[in-house]
N, C-alpha and C positions, 0 to 999 in steps of 0.2 A: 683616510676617506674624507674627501671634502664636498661640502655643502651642498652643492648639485648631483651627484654620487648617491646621498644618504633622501635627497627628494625623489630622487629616477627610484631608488628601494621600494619607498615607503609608497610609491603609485603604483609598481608592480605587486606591493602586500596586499594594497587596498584591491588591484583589482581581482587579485587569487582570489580575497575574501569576498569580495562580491559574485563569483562564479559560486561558489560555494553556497552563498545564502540562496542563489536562485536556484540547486541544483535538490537543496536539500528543503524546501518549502512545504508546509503543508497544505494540502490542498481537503475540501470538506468529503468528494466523492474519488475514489482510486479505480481504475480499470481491474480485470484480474491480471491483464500480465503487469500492471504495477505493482499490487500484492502478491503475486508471487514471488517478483525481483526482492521485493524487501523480505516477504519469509524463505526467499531459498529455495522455492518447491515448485513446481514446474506450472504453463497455466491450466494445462487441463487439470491438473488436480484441484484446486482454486477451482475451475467452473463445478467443476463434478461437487466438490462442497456446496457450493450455492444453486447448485441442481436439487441435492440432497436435501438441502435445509441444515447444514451445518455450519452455517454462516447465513448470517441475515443481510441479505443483500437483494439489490431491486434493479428490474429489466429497464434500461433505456434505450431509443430508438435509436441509431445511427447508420451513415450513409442512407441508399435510398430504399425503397420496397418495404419487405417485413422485415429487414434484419433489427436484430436487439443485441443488446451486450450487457453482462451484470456489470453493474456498479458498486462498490462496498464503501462505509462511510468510512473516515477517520476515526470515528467511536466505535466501531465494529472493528476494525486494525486493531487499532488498540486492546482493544478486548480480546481479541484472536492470540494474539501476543502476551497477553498478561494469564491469563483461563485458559485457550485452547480452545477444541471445536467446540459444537452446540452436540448435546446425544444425538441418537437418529432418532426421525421423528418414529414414534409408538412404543420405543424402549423404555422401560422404566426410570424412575428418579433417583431412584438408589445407584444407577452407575453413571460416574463420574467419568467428566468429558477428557476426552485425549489431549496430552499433553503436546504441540508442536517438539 
């Protein structure tokens, strides 16, 4: 392998590696069908939590008219991932939230 061979490599590594960095980013708010791609689970499920209240997420406007769409943070991900759901809301304290 010579010289220009091992630089054409090491440009196609860099630019895998930079596909990647842009692929896997973190961003502060996540759509639901981003959150669901990353848990697995479909998006209506994901709405129906943040319908419920078992997931703390917040209405933004998008396109035109009334439409809204939940938003979930990064720290709410995280936390979804690490804990699991929130109770339903008026259930008691004593039982402990569902495991993803």
């Amino acid at each position: 392998m010579n010289e220009q061979d091992l630089i054409q490599r090491l440009e196609r590594i860099e630019a895998a590696l930079n596909t990647i960095i842009t692929q896997r980013r973190i961003k502060d708010f996540y759509s639901t069908s981003e959150v669901a791609a990353v848990l697995e689970k479909s998006e209506f499920t994901v709405r129906e939590w943040c319908r419920l209240g078992r997931v703390v997420a917040t209405k933004r406007q998008c396109g035109r008219g009334n439409s809204s769409e939940w938003m979930i943070s990064h720290e709410e991900l995280l936390r979804i991932q690490n804990e699991g759901l929130l109770p339903l809301p008026g259930q008691g304290l004593g039982r402990r939230p569902r495991r993803l």
